[in-house]
Structures are given as structure tokens and as C-alpha cells.
N, C-alpha and C positions, 0 to 999 in steps of 0.2 A: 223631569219633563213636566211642563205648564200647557196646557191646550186652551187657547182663549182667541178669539175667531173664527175658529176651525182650522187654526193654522198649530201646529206643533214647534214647540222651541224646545232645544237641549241645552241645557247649561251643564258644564264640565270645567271640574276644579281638581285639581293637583292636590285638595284634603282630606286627609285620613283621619279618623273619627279621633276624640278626646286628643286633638294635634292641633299647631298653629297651622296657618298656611304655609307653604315652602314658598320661599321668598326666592328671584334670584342674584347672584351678586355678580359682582362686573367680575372675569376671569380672564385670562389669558389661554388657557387651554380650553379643548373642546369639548371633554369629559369632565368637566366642574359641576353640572347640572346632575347629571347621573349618579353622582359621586355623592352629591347633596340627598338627591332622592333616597339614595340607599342608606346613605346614615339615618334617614328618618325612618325609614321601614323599620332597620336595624335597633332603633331606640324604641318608639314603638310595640315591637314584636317584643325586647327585653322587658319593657315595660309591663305588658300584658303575662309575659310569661311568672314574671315575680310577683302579680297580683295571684295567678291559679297556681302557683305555689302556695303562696300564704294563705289564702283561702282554704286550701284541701288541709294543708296542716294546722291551723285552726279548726275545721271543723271536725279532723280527729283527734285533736286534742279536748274538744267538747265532749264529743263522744264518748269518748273514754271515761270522761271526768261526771260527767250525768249519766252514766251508766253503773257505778260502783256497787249500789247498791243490789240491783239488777244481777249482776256479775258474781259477785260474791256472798251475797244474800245480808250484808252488815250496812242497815240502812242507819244505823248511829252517824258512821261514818259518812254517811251518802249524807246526812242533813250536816256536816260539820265540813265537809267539801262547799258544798254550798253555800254556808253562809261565808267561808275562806273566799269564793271564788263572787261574792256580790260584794263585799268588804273591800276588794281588790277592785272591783272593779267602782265604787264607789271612789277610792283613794284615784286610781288613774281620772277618772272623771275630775274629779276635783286637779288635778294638774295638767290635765289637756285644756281646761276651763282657763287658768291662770296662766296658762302658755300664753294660749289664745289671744285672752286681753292683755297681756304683754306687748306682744306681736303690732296687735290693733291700735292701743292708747297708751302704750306705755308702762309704767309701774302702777298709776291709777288705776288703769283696765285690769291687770293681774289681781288687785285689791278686789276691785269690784266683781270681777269674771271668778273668782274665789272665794267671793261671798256667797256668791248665789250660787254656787257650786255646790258647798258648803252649808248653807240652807237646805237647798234641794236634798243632798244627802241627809242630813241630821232627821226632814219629813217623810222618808221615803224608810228611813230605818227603822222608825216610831210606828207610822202602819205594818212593816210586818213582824213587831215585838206586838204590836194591839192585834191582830189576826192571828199569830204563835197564839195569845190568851187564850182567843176567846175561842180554837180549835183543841186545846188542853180542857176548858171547862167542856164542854161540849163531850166531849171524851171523858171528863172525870162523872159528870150527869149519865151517859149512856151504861158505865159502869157500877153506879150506883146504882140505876134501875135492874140491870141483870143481877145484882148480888140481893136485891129487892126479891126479885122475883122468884131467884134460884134458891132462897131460905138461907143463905148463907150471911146472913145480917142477923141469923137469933140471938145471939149475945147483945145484941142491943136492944133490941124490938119484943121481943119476945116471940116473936112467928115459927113458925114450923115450916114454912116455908110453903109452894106451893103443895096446894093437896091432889096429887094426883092417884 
């Protein structure tokens, strides 16, 4: 509805969201239009249903999988899941990329759409190998100061540790 003069107009269309329009075609019968309507419902509503399929079971398959550590208290594995499940998803990226420009340009596009792909991964892998470091020293410095502190460094230092 648009209100422009103070007059109201309705516009009313036969389209159902993320659909073409329903077109109608020359028929001989009188139920060819309804018949049409309902295949679109019908495709539609399958459509959407197989989208809240795959969504609920993706997002319990996430669950699951970012939970292990959580779950069973063996976060070794909780960080070896993860780096399985960015790895993977780095490879599927790199081949939806080179689909893609396949699709678009041809073999050059797949070249190209798979370099930068390819790129993109090789930099995104390097930051969090550079961020694994520098959360290990961080952790090897916070360690060294407790053993500092705790006297448990006398064979090197010669401290007795704190004097309490």
C-alpha cells in the first residue's frame, strides 16, 4: 500500500518471496492456473523446508563439534577438531572459489577465483600460526614468572624462593 494525495492504492501480485512471478500460459482447461499456483507453493514450501533441514543439522553438527572439549574435558582434542574443521573449511573455500569462476569465466576464472582463494587461505593460516606463538610465549613468560616467584627455579638462580 502507497498513500500519495490522500488517496490509498493497493498493488497485489501473485509473488511469493525468493520466487519468480507466476506467469500465465495459454491452456485449454480451466484449472491450469491453480494447478500452476500450487506447484509454486509446493516448490517453494519444499524449498524452504530443505533449507530448515540443513540449517538445524549444521547447526548440530557445530555444536557438537565446538563442544568436545566442554563435553568430555579433553581440550587437546577440542583444539585438533578445530584446526580439522578450519583446514576443511579453508579446502571447500578454495573449491567453491574455483567452481565459481569456472561458472563466471570459464577455466581462466577457476585460475584466477583459485588463486585468490588460495592466497586468502595461505594469509589467514600464517596469522593464526603467528597468534598460536605468540599465545604459547605469553604462556611460557607467565610460567616462568610463577616458577620465579614460587622458588622453584633454585637450581638455577640460586634463590630460596619467596620468603614467607
Amino acid at each position: 500500500m502507497s498513500n500519495t494525495d490522500g488517496k490509498i492504492y493497493i498493488y497485489v501480485t501473485n509473488k511469493l518471496p525468493n520466487e519468480a512471478p507466476v506467469t500465465a500460459k495459454a491452456s485449454n482447461g480451466a484449472g491450469s492456473q491453480d494447478k500452476q499456483d500450487n506447484e509454486l507453493i509446493s516448490h517453494w514450501a519444499r524449498a524452504k523446508l530443505i533449507g530448515t533441514i540443513k540449517s538445524v543439522a549444521t547447526t548440530g553438527v557445530n555444536y557438537s563439534l565446538n563442544n568436545i572439549g566442554n563435553f568430555t574435558g579433553d581440550y587437546i582434542t577440542q583444539a585438533n577438531v578445530d584446526n580439522a574443521l578450519n583446514n576443511l573449511n579453508s579446502v571447500a573455500n578454495i573449491g567453491l572459489t574455483a567452481f565459481a569462476g569456472l561458472k563466471v569465466a570459464g577455466p581462466i576464472g577457476a585460475v584466477v577465483g583459485g588463486s585468490l582463494a588460495l592466497i586468502s587461505s595461505g594469509v589467514n593460516s600464517a596469522l593464526n600460526i603467528h597468534s598460536m606463538q605468540v599465545a604459547n610465549r605469553k604462556t611460557n613468560y607467565e610460567i616462568e614468572q610463577l616458577r620465579i616467584r614460587s622458588g622453584l627455579n633454585t637450581l638455577l638462580d640460586g634463590s630460596r624462593g619467596t620468603e614467607n
